[in-house]
SEVO-320668 format. One line per 2 residues: number of its first residue (from 1); their letters; for each residue x, y, z of N, C-alpha, C. Coordinates in pm, whole numbers, plus 50000, padded with zeros to 5 digits. Example, Ala and Ser with C-alpha at 12.3 -4.5 7.8 and 13.67 -1.06 7.14 Angstrom:
REM residues 2
1> AS> 51319:49431:50780:51230:49550:50780:51320:49670:50780  51285:49775:50708:51367:49894:50714:51290:50003:50787
REM end
This chain:
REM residues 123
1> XX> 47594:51017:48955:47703:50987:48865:47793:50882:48931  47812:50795:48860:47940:50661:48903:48052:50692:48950
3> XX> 48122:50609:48958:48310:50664:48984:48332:50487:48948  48481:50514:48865:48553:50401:48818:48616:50355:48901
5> XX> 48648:50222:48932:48695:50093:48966:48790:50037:48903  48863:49976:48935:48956:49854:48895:49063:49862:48784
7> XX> 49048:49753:48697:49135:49784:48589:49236:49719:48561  49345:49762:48488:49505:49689:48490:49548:49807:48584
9> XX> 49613:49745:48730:49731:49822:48773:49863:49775:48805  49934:49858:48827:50063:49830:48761:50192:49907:48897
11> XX> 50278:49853:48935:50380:49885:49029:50474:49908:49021  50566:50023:49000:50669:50050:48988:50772:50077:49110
13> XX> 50874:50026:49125:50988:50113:49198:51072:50158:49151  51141:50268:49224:51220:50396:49231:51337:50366:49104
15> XX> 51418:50255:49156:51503:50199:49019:51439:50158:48879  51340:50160:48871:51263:50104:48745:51197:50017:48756
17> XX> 51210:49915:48815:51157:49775:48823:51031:49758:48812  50927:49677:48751:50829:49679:48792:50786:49520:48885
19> XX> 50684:49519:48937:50711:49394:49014:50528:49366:48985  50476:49270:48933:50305:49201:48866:50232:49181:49039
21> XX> 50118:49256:48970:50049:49301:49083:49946:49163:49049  49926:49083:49150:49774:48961:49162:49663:49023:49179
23> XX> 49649:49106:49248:49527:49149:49283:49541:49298:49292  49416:49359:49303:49393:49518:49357:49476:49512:49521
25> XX> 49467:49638:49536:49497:49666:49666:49448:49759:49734  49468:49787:49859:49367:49849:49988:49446:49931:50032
27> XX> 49418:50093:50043:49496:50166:50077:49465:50178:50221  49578:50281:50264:49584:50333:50431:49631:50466:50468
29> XX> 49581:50534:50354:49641:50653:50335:49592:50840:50388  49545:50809:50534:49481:50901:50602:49613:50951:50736
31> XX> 49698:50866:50708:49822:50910:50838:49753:50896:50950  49673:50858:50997:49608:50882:51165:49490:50790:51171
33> XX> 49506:50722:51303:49324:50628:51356:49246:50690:51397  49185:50731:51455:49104:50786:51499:48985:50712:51611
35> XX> 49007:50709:51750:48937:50659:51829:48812:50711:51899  48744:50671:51943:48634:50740:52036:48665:50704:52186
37> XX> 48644:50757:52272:48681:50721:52403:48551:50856:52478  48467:50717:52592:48350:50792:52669:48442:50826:52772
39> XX> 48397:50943:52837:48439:51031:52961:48369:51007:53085  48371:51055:53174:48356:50950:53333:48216:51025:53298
41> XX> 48196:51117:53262:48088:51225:53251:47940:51188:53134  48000:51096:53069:47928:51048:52937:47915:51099:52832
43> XX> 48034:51218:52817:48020:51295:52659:48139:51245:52648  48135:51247:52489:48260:51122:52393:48347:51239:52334
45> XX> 48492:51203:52349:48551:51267:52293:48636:51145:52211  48761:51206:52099:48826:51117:52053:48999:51129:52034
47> XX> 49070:51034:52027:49192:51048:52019:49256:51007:51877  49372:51106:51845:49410:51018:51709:49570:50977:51725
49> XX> 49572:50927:51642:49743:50840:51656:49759:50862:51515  49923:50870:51523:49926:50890:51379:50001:50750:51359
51> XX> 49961:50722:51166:49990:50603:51132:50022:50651:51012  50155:50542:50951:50174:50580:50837:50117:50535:50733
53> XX> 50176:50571:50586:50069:50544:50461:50137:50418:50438  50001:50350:50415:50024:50211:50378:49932:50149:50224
55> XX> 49985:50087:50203:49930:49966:50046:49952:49817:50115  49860:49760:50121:49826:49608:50151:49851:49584:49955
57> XX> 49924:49520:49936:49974:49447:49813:49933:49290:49798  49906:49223:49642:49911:49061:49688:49997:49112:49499
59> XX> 50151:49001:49532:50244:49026:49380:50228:48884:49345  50273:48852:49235:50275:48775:49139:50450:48719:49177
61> XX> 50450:48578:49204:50589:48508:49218:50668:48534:49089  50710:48640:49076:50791:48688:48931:50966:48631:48948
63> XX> 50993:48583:49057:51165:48531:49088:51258:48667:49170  51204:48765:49173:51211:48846:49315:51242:48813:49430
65> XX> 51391:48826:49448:51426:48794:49549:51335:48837:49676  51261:48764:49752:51245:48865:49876:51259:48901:49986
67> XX> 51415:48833:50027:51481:48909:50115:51550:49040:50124  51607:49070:49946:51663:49147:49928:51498:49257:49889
69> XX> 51380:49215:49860:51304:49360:49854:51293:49340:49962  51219:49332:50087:51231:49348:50241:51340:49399:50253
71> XX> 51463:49376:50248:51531:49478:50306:51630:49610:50185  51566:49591:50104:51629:49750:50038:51595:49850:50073
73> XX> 51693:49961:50040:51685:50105:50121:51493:50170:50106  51508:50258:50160:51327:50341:50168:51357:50385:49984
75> XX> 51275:50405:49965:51288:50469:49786:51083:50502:49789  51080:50598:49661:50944:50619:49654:50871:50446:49574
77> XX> 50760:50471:49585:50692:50359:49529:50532:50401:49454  50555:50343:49327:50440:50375:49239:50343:50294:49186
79> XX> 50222:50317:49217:50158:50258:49153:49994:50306:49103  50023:50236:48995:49930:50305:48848:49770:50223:48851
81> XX> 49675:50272:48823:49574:50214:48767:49545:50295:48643  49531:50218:48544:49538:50199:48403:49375:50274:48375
83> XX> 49308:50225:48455:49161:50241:48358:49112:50349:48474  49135:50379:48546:49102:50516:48657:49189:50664:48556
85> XX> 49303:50602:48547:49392:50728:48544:49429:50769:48692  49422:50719:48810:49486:50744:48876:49624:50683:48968
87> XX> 49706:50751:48980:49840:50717:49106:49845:50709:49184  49919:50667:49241:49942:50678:49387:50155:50650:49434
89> XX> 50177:50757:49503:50318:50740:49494:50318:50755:49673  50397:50690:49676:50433:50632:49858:50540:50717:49854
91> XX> 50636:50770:49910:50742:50818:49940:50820:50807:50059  50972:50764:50056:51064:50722:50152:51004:50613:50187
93> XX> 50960:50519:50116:50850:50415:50156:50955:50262:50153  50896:50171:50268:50987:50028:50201:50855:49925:50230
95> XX> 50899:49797:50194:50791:49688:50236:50794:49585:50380  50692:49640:50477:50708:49578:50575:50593:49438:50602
97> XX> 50640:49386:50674:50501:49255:50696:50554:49102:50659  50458:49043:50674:50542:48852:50712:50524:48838:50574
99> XX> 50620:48868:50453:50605:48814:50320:50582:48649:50296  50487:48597:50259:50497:48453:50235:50420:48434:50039
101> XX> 50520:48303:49989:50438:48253:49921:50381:48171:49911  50299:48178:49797:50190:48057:49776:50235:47939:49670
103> XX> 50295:47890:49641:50395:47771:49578:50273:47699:49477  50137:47696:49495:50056:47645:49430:49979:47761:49336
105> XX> 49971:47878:49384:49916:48014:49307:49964:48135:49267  50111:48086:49352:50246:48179:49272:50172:48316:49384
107> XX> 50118:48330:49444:50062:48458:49515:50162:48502:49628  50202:48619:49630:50293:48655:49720:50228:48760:49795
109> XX> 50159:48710:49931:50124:48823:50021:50147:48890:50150  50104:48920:50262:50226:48974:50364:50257:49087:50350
111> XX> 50282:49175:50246:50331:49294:50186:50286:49408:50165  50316:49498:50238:50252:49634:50292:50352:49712:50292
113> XX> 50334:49812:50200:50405:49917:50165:50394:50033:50218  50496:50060:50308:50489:50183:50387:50574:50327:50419
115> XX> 50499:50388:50381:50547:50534:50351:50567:50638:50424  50648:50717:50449:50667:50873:50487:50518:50948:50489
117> XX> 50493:50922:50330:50409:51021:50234:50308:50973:50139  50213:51021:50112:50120:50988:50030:50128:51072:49956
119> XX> 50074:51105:49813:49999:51108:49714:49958:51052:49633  49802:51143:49627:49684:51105:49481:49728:51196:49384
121> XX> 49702:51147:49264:49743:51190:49148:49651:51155:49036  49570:51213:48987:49462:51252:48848:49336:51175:48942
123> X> 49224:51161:48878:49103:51116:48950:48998:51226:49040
REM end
């Protein structure tokens, strides 16, 4: 049996706003890396680190200030896929990373949304 893909998705923040998503995006939403590391002995053990939940984003040059989203307070962050039915809500989350645009494709990328908290929601 398949599993659905893609779709219209859609981004909301905490105040309402919505902000036009360019592309899909790539989640990071396991909290922890997970390494392997060999022992003087030759059996492998592993280490984990914890990492927070992240969304690699690419937005649409909508006139968004983006100094002022880089630096507004943490707030939750939503975002929808339309043809999955599923969510995803970041929590205490803000946007970190080298925001740049693209002046010829209007593409605004750099932008990684990072959270406290994860959840999945329907799917």
């Amino acid at each position: 049996m398949g599993r659905d893909f893609g779709g219209e998705m859609r981004m909301r923040l905490a105040n309402g706003s919505n902000l036009t998503m360019r592309a899909g995006f790539t989640l990071g939403s396991s909290g922890q890396s997970v390494e392997a590391v060999t022992n003087q002995d030759g059996s492998v053990s592993r280490t984990a680190t914890l990492r927070p939940r992240t969304a690699e984003v690419t937005l649409e040059d909508s006139g968004v200030d983006v100094h002022v989203l880089m630096r507004a307070p943490r707030q939750d962050v939503y975002i929808t896929e339309d043809f999955t039915g599923i969510g995803h809500v970041f929590t205490n989350a803000f946007f970190a990373g080298d925001a740049a645009i693209d002046r010829a494709t209007g593409e605004w990328t750099g932008l990684t949304i990072t959270g406290d908290g994860y959840q999945r929601l329907g799917g």
